[in-house]
C-alpha positions in Angstrom: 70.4 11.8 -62.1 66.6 12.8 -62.8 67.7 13.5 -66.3 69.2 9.6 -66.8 66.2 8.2 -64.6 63.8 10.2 -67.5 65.4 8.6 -70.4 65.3 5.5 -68.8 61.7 5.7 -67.5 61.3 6.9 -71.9 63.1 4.0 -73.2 61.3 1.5 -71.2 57.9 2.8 -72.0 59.1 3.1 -76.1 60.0 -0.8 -76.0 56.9 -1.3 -74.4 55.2 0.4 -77.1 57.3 -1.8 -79.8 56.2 -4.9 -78.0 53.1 -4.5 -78.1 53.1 -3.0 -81.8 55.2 -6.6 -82.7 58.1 -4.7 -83.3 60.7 -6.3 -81.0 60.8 -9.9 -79.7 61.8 -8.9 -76.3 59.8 -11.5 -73.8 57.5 -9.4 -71.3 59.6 -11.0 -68.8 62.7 -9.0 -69.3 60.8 -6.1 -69.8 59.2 -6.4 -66.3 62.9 -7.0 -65.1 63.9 -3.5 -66.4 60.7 -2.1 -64.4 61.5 -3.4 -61.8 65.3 -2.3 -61.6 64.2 1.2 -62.5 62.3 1.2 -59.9 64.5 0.0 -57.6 66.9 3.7 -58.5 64.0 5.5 -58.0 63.6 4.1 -54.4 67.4 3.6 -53.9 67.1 7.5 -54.9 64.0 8.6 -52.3 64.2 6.6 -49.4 66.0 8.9 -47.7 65.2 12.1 -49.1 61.5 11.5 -49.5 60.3 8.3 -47.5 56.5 8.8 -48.1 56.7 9.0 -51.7 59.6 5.7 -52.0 56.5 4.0 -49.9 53.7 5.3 -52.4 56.0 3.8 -55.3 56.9 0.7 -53.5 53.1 0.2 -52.8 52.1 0.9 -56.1 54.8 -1.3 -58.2 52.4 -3.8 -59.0 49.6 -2.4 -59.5 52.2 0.3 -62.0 53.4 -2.8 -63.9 49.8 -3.9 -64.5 48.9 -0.9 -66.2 52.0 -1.2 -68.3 51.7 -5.3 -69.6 48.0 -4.8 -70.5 48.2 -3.5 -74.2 44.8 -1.7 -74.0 45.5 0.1 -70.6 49.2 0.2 -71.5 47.4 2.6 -74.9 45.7 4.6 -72.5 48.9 6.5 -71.4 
């Protein structure tokens, strides 16, 4: 499961770099959709082996994703 919730979290963040490089069409929107269904796994996944760190996550989501759609903080990471 960590494994598959790796490539996942890596596949997201590679179309994110192709978006932002003009390399895929994909609309931000759908891309935050993905985002935010991986991160509902990884909270499906902790809320009941971990509660503190699915409410960290949970807290943070937004302020994740802006980090992610803002190209120049986005080429920060």
């Amino acid at each position: 499961t960590k494994l598959s919730l790796k490539n996942q979290v890596d596949d997201l963040l590679d179309e994110l770099r192709d978006f932002y490089r003009g390399k895929v069409k994909t609309p931000l929107s759908a891309l935050r959709q993905r985002y935010d269904l991986l991160l509902m796994k990884v909270l499906t996944l902790l809320q009941d082996s971990d509660t503190a760190l699915a409410s960290a996550i949970s807290l943070s989501r937004e302020a994740i994703w802006d980090i992610l759609k803002d190209p120049n903080k986005f080429s920060q990471i």
